[in-house]
Residue frames as qw, qx, qy, qz and C-alpha x, y, z in Angstrom:
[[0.477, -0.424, -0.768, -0.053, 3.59, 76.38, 90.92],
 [0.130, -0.452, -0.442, 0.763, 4.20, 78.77, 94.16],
 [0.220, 0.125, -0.124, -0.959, 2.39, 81.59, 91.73],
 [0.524, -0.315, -0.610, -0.505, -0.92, 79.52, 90.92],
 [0.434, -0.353, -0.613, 0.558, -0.53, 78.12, 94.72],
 [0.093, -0.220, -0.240, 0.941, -0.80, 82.37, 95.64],
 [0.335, 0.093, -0.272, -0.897, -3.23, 83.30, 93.05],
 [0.635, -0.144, -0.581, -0.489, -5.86, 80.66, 93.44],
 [0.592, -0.406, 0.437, -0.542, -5.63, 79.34, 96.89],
 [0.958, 0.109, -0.259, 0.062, -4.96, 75.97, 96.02],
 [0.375, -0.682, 0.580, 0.242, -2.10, 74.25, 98.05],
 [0.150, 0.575, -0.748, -0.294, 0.69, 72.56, 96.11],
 [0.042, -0.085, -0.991, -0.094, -0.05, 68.81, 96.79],
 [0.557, 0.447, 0.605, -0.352, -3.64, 69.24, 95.95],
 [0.441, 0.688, -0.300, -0.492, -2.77, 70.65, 92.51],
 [0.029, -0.367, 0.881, 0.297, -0.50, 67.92, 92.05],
 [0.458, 0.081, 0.849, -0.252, -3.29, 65.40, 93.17],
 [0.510, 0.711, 0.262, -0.406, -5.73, 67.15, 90.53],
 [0.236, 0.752, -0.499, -0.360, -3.23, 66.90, 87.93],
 [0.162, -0.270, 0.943, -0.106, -2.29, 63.45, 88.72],
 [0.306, 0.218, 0.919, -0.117, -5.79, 61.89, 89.06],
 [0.436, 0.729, 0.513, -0.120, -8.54, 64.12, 86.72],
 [0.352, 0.246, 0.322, 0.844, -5.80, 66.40, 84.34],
 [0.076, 0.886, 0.288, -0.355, -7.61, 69.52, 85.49],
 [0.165, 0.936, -0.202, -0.235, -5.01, 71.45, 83.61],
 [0.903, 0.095, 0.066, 0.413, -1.85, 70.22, 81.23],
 [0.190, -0.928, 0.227, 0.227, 1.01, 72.77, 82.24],
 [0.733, 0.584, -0.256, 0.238, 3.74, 73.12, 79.63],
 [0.854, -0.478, -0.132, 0.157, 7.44, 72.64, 80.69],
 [0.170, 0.902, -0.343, -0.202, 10.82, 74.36, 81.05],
 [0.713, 0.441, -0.528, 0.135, 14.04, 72.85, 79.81],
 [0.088, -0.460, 0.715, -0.519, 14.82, 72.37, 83.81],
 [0.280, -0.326, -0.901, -0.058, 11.37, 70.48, 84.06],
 [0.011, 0.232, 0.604, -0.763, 9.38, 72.96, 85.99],
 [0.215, 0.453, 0.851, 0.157, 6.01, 73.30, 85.41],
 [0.073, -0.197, -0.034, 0.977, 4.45, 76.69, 83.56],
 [0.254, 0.550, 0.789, -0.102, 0.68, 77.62, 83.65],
 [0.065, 0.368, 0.261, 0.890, -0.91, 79.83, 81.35],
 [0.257, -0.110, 0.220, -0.935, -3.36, 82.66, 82.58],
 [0.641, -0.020, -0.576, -0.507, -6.21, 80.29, 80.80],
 [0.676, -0.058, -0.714, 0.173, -5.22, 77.55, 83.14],
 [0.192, -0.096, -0.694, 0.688, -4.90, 79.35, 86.41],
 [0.352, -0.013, -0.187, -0.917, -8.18, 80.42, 85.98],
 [0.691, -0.197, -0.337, -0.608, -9.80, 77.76, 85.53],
 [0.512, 0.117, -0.762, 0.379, -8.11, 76.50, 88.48],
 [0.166, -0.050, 0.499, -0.849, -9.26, 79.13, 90.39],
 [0.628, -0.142, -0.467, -0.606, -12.96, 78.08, 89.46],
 [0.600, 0.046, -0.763, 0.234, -12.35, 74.49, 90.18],
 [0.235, 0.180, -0.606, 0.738, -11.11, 75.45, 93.42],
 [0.372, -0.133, 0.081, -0.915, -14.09, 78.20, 94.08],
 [0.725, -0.154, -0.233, -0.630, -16.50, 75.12, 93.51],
 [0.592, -0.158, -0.760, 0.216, -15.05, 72.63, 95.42],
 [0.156, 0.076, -0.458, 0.872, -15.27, 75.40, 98.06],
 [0.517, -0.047, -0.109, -0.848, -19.15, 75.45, 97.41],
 [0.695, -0.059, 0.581, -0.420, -19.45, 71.85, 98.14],
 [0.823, 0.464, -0.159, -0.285, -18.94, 70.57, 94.54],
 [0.787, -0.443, 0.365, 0.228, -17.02, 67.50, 93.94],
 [0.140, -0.648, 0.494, 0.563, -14.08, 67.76, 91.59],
 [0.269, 0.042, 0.958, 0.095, -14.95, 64.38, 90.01],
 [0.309, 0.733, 0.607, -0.005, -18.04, 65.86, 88.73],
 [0.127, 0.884, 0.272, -0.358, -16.84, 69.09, 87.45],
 [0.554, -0.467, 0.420, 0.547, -13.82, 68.70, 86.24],
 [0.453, 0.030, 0.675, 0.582, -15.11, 68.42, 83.09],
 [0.132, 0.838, 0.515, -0.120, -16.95, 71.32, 82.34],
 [0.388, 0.608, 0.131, 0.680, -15.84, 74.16, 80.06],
 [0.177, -0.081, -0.239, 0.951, -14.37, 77.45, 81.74],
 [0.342, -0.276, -0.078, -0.895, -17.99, 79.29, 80.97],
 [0.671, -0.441, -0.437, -0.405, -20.18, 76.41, 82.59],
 [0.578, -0.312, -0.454, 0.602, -17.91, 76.49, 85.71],
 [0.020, 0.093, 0.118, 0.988, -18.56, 80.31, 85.51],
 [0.417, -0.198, -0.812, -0.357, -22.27, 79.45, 85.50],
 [0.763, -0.138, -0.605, 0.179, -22.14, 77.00, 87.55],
 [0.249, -0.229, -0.444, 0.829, -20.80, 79.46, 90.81],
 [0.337, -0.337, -0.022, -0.879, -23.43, 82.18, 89.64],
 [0.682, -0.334, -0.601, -0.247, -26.04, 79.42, 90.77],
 [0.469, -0.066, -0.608, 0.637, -23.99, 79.02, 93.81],
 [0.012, 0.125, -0.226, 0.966, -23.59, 82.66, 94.74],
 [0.459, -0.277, -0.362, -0.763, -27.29, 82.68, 94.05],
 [0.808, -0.367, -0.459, -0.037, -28.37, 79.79, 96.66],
 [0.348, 0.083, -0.399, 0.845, -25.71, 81.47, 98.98],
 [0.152, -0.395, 0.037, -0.905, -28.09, 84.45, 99.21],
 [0.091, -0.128, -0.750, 0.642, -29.98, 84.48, 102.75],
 [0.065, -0.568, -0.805, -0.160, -33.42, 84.92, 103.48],
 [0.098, -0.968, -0.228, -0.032, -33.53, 87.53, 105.45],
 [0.457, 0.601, -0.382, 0.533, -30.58, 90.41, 105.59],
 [0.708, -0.312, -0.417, 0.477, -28.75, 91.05, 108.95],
 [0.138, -0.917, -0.282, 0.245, -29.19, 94.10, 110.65],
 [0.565, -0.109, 0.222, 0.787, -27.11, 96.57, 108.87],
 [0.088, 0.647, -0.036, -0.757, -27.10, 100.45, 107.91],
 [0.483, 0.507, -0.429, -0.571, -26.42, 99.30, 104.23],
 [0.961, 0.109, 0.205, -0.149, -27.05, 96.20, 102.12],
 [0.047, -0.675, 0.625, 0.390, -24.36, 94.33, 101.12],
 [0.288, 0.432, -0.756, -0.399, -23.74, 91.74, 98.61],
 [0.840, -0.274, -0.182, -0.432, -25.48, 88.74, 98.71],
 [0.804, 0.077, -0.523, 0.272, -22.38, 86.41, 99.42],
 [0.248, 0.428, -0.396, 0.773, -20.60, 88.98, 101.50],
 [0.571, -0.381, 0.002, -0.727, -23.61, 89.13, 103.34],
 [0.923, -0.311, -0.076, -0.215, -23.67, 85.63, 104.33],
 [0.646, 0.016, -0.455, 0.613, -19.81, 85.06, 105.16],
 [0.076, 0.469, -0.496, 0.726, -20.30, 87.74, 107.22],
 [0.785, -0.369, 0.047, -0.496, -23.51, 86.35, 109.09],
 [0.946, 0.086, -0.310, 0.039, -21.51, 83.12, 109.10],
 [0.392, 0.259, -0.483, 0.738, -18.24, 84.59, 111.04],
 [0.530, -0.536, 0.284, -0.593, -20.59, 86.13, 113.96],
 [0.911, -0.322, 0.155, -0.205, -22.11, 83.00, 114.65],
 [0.920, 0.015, -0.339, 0.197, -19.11, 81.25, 114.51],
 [0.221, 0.213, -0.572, 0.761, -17.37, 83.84, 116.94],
 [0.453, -0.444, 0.354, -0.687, -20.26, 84.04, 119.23],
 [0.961, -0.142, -0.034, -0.237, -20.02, 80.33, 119.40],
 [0.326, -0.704, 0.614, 0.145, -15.96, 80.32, 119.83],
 [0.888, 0.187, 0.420, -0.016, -15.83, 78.28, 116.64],
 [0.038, 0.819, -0.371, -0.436, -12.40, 79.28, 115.25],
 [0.320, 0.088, 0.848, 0.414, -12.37, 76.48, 112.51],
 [0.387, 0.704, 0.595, 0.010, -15.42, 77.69, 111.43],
 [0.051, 0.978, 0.075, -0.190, -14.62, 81.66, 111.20],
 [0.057, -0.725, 0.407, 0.553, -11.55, 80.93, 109.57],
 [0.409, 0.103, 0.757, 0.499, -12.72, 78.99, 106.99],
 [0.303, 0.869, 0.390, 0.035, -15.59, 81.50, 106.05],
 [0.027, -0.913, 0.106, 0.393, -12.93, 84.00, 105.91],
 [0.331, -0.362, 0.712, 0.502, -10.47, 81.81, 103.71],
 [0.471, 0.519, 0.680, 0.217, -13.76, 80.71, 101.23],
 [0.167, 0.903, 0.240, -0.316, -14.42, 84.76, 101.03],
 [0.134, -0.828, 0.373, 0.396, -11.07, 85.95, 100.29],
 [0.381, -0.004, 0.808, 0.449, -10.80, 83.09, 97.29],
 [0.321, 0.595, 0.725, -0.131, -14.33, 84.09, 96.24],
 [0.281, 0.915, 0.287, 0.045, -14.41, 87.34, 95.97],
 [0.579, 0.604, 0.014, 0.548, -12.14, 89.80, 94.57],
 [0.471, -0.154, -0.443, 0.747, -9.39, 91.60, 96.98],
 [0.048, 0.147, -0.086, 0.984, -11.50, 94.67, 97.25],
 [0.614, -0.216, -0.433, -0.624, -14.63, 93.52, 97.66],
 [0.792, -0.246, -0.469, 0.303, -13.55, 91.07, 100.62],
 [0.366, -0.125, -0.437, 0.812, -11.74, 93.76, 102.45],
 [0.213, -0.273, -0.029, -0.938, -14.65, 96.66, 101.71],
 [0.654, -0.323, -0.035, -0.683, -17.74, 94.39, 102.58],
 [0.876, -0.280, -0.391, 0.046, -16.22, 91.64, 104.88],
 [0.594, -0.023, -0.362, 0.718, -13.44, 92.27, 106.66],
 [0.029, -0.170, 0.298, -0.939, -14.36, 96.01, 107.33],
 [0.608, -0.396, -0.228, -0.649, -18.08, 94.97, 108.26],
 [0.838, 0.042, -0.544, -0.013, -17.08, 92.26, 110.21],
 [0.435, -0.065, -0.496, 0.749, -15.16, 94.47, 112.72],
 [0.303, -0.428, -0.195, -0.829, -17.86, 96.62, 112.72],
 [0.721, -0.298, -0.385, -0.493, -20.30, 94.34, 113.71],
 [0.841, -0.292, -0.361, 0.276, -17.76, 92.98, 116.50],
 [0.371, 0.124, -0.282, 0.876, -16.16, 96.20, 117.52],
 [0.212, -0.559, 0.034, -0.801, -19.35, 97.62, 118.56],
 [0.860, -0.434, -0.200, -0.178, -20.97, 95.13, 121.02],
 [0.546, 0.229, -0.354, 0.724, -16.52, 94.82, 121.84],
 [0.172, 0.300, -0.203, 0.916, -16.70, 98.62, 122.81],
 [0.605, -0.401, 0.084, -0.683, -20.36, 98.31, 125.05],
 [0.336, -0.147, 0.832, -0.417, -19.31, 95.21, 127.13],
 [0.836, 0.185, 0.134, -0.499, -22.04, 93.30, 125.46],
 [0.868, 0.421, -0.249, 0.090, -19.19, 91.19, 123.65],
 [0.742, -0.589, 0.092, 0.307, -16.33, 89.68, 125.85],
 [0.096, -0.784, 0.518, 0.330, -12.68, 90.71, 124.94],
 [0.326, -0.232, 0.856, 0.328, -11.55, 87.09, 123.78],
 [0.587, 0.687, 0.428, 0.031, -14.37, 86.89, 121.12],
 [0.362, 0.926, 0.015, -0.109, -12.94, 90.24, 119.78],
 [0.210, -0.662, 0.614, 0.375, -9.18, 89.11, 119.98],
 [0.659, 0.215, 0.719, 0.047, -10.59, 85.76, 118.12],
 [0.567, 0.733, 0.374, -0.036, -11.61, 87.87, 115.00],
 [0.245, 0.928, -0.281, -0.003, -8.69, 89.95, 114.74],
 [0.338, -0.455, 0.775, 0.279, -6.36, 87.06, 114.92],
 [0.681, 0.371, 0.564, 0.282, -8.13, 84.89, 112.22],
 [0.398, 0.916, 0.032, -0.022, -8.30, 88.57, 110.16],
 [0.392, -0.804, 0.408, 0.183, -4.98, 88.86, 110.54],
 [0.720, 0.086, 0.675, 0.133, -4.37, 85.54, 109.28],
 [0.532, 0.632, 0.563, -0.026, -6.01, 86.12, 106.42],
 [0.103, -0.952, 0.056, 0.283, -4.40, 89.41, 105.87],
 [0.418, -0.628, 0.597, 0.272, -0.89, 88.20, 105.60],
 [0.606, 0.151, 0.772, 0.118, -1.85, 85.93, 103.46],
 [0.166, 0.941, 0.239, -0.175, -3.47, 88.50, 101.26],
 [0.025, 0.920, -0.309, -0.238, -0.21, 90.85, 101.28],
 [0.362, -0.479, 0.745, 0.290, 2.45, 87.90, 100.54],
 [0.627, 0.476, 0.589, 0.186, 0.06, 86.51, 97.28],
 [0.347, 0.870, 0.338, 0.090, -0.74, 90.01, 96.00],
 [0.122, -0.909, 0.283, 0.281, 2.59, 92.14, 96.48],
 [0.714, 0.655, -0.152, 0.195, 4.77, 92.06, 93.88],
 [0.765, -0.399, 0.066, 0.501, 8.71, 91.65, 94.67],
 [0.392, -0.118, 0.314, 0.857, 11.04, 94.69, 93.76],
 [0.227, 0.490, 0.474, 0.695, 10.00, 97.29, 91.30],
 [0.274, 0.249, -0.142, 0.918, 9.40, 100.72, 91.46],
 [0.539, -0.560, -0.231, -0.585, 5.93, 101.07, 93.17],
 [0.399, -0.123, -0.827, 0.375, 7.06, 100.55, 96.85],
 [0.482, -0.667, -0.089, -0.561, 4.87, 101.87, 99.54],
 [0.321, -0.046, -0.731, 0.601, 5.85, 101.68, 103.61],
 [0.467, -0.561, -0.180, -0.659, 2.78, 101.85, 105.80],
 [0.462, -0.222, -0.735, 0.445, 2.98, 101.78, 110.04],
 [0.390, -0.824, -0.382, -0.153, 1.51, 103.32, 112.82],
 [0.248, 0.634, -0.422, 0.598, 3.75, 106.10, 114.73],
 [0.378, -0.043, -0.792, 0.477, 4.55, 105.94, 118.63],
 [0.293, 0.080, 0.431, -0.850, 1.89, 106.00, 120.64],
 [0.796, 0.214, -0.179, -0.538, -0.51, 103.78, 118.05],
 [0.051, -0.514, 0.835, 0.189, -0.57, 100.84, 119.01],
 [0.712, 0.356, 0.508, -0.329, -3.58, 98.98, 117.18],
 [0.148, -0.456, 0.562, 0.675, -2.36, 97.46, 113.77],
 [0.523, 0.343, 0.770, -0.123, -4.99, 96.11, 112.21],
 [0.404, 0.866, 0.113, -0.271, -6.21, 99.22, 110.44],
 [0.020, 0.730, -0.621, -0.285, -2.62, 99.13, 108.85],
 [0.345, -0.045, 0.920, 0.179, -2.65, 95.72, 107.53],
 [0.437, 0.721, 0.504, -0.186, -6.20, 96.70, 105.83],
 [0.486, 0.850, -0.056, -0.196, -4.32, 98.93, 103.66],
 [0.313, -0.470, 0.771, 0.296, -1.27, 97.02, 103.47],
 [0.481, 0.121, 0.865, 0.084, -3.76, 94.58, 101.70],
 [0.382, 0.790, 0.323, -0.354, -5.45, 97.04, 99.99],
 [0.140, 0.841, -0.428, -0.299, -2.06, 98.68, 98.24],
 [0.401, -0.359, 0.798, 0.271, -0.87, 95.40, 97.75],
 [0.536, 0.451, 0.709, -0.082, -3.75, 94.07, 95.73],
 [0.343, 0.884, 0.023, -0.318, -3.12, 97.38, 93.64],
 [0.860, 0.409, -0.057, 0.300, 0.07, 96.18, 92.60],
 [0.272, -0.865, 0.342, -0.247, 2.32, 97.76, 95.15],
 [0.683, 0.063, -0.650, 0.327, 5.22, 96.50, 96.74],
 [0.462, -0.800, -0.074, -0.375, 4.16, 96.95, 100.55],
 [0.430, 0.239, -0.673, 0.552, 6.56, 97.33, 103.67],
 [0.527, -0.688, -0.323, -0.380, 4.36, 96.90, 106.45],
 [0.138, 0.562, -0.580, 0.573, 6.49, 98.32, 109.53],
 [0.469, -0.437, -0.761, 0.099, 4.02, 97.50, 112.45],
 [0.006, -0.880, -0.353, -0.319, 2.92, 99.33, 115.08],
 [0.475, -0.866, 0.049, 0.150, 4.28, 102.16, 117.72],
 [0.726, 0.310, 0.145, 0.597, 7.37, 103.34, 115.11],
 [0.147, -0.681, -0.002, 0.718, 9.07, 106.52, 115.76],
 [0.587, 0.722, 0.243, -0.273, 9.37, 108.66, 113.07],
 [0.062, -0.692, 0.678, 0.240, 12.91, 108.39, 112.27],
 [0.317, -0.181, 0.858, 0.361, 12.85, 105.10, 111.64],
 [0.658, 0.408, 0.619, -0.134, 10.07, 105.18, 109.46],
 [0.394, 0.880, -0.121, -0.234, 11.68, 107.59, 107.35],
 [0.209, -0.511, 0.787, 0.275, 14.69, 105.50, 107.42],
 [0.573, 0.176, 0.798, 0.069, 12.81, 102.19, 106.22],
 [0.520, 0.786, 0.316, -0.109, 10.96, 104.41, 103.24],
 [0.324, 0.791, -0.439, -0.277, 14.44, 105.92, 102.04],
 [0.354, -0.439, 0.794, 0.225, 16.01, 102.37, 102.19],
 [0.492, 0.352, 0.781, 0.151, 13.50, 100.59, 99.94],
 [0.149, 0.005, 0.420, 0.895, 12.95, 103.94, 98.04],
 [0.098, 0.715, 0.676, -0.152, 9.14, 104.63, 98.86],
 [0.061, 0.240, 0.181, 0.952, 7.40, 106.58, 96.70],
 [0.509, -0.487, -0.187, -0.684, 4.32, 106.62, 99.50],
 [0.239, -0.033, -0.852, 0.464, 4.31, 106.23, 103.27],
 [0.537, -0.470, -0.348, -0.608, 1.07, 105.66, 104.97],
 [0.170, -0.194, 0.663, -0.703, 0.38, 106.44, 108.75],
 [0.495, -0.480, -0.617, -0.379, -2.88, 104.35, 110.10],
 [0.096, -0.244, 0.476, -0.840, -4.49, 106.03, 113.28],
 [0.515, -0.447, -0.704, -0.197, -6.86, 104.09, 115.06],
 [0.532, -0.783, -0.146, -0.286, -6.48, 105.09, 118.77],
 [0.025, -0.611, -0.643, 0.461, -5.98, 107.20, 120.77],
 [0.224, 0.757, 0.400, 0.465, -7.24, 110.30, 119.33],
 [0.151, -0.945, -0.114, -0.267, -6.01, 113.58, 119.73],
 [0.787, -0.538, -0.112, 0.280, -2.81, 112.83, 121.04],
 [0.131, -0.911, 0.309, 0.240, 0.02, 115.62, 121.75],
 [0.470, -0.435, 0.676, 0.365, 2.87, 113.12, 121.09],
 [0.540, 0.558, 0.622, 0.097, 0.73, 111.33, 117.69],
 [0.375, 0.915, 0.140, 0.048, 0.73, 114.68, 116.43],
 [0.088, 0.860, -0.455, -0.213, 4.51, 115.44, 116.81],
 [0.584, -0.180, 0.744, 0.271, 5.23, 112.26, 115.36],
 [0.633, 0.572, 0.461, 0.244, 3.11, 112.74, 112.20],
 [0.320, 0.934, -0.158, 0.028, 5.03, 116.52, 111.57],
 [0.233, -0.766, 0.563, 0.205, 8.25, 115.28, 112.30],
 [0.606, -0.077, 0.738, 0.288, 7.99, 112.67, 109.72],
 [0.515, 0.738, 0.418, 0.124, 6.93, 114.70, 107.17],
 [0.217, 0.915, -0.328, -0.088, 10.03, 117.10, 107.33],
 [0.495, -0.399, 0.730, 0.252, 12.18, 113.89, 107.64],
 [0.680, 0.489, 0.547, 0.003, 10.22, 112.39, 104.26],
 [0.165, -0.055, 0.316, 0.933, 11.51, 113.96, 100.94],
 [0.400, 0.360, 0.193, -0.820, 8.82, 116.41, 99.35],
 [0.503, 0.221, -0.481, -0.684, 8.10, 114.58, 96.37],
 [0.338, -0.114, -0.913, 0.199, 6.91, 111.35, 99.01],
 [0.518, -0.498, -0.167, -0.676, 3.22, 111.82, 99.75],
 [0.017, -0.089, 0.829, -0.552, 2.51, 111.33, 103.32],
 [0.468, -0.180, -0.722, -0.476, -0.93, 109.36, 103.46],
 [0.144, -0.124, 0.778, -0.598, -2.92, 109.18, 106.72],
 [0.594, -0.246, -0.552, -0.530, -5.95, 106.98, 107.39],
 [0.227, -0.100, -0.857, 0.452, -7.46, 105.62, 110.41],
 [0.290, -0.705, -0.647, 0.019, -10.61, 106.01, 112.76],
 [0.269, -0.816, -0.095, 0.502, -9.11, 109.12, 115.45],
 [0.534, 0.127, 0.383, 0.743, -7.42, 110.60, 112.24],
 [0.196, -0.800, -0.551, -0.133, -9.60, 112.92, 112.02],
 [0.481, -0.818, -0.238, 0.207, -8.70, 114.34, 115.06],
 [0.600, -0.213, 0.355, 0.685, -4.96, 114.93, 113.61],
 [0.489, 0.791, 0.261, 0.259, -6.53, 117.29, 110.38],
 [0.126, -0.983, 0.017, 0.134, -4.69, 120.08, 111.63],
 [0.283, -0.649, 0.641, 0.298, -0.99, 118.65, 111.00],
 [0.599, 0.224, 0.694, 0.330, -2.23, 116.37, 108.09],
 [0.326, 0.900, 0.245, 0.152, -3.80, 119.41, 106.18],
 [0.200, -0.840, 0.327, 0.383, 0.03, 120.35, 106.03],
 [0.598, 0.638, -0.287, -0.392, 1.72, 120.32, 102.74],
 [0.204, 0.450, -0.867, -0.063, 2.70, 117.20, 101.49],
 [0.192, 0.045, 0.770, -0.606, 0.41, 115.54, 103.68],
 [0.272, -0.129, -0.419, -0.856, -3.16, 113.85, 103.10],
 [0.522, 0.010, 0.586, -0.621, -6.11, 113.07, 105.15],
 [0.176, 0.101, -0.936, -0.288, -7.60, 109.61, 103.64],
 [0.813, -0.246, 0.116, -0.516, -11.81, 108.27, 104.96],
 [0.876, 0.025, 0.189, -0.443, -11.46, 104.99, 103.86],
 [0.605, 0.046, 0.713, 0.353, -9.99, 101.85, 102.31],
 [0.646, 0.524, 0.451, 0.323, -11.49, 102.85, 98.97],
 [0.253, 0.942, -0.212, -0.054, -10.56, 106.65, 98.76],
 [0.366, -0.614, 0.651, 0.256, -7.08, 105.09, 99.94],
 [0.718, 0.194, 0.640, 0.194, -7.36, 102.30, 96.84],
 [0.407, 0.860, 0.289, 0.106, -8.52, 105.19, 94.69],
 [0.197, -0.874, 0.405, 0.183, -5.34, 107.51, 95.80],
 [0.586, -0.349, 0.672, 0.289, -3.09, 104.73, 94.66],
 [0.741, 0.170, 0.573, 0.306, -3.99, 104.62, 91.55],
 [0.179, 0.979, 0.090, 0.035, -3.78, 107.91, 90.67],
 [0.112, -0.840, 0.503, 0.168, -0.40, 108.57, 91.83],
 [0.642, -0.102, 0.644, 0.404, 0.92, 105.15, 89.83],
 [0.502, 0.692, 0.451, 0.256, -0.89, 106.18, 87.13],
 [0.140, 0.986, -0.011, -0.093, 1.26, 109.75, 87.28],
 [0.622, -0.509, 0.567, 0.179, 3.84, 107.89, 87.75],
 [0.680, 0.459, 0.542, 0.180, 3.85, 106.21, 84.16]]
């Protein structure tokens, strides 16, 4: 039950309730009594779920086949879609589009029930990359500039990066696997001490099937090299966000790369990264843009791994 509970957003005593009062799903049993769902079943839980989350009642859907609950959300998604877009270099999705309109106004209206339930429907809705590329990273966008010109108070912007947070955790402790041989350790060195950007790819690698150690932030480099040989990491990732350009930043990221063994890629990502090319364009070492090149790196090096 805790694995359908992770993978579908459902809590425990609603499943039961749904089980109990409309048989959404008949889980088979072990010889201890515990209850085991096929793939089939958590599936069409997750549906379920997805439409009650659209406003449908359970009582009316329950009985609909896996493809007309399938359907049945396109429609949604469709009526989801907004009239007019929201100011934005690129277009994004139609849904994505409106949970993010839907988290402004509920942070420029200090409405932190609201902005964390658009962020908990999103992150059931849509798929773990797709939620962190065009919500979560637009979302600080769209509140880190007006943040960074005084036009947006501080507590609005602490408001978004505690519900993200939230969300986050949540995120890494469904989607990381326990044990096996894909670990990954990913903190910020001393002198960083903004973790956010590090939890974005904590969730990112985790969703890949990683097992993630997310240190936190302002870590020397000893101990990160200690935590990555105790769990055996076969990838440690640095996230730089700010400040940029810093003397000390930069002998923290070469002295953890001669503390790292060589065959342990050192992974950097972050906003002021950048600024660092000079000691990241050293061997062993790689300069990351983004969440997706950093999604896209991971699966390459499992996949050599194999």
């Amino acid at each position: 039950m805790r694995v359908v509970t992770l993978r579908t957003g459902l809590s425990a005593e609603l499943l039961r309730v749904w089980e109990r009062r409309y048989g959404v799903v008949t889980p088979g049993r072990t010889q201890t009594g515990r209850r085991l769902y096929s793939d089939a079943e958590i599936e069409r839980l997750r549906l379920l779920y997805r439409a009650t989350l659209a406003g449908r009642s359970i009582g009316l859907i329950v009985k609909l086949s896996t493809p007309a609950l399938v359907g049945l959300l396109r429609q949604d998604a469709e009526a989801d879609r907004p009239s007019a877009e929201i100011g934005a270099p690129a277009p994004l999705p139609s849904l994505a589009t409106h949970v993010v309109a839907a988290c402004l106004r509920s942070v420029e209206r200090f409405d932190v029930a609201g902005l964390h339930a658009a962020l908990r429907r999103a992150a059931v809705v849509l798929s773990a990359a797709d939620f962190l590329d065009t919500v979560v990273a637009r979302l600080l966008e769209n509140v880190g500039t007006p943040w960074r010109e005084g036009t947006l108070r501080p507590l609005h912007g602490q408001l978004v990066v505690v519900a993200v947070r939230r969300v986050l955790d949540r995120m890494i402790e469904a989607a990381s696997p326990s044990g096996g041989t894909s670990a990954l350790v990913i903190a910020t060195p001393v002198g960083q001490t903004y973790e956010l950007g590090a939890k974005l790819l904590a969730a990112a690698a985790a969703a890949e099937g990683w097992s993630v150690v997310h240190l936190g932030p302002n870590l020397s480099a000893e101990d990160i090299s200690e935590a990555a040989a105790s769990i055996r990491a076969r990838v440690v990732t640095l996230s730089l966000a700010y400040p940029p350009n810093d003397r000390a930043v930069r002998q923290e990221i070469i002295r953890l790369r001669s503390l790292l063994p060589k065959s342990v890629p050192l992974l950097v990502e972050g906003a002021s990264s950048p600024s660092y090319a000079d000691v990241i364009d050293a061997p062993g070492s790689e300069h990351i843009a983004d969440i997706a090149a950093f999604r896209s790196r991971l699966v390459t090096l499992k996949r050599r791994a194999r």
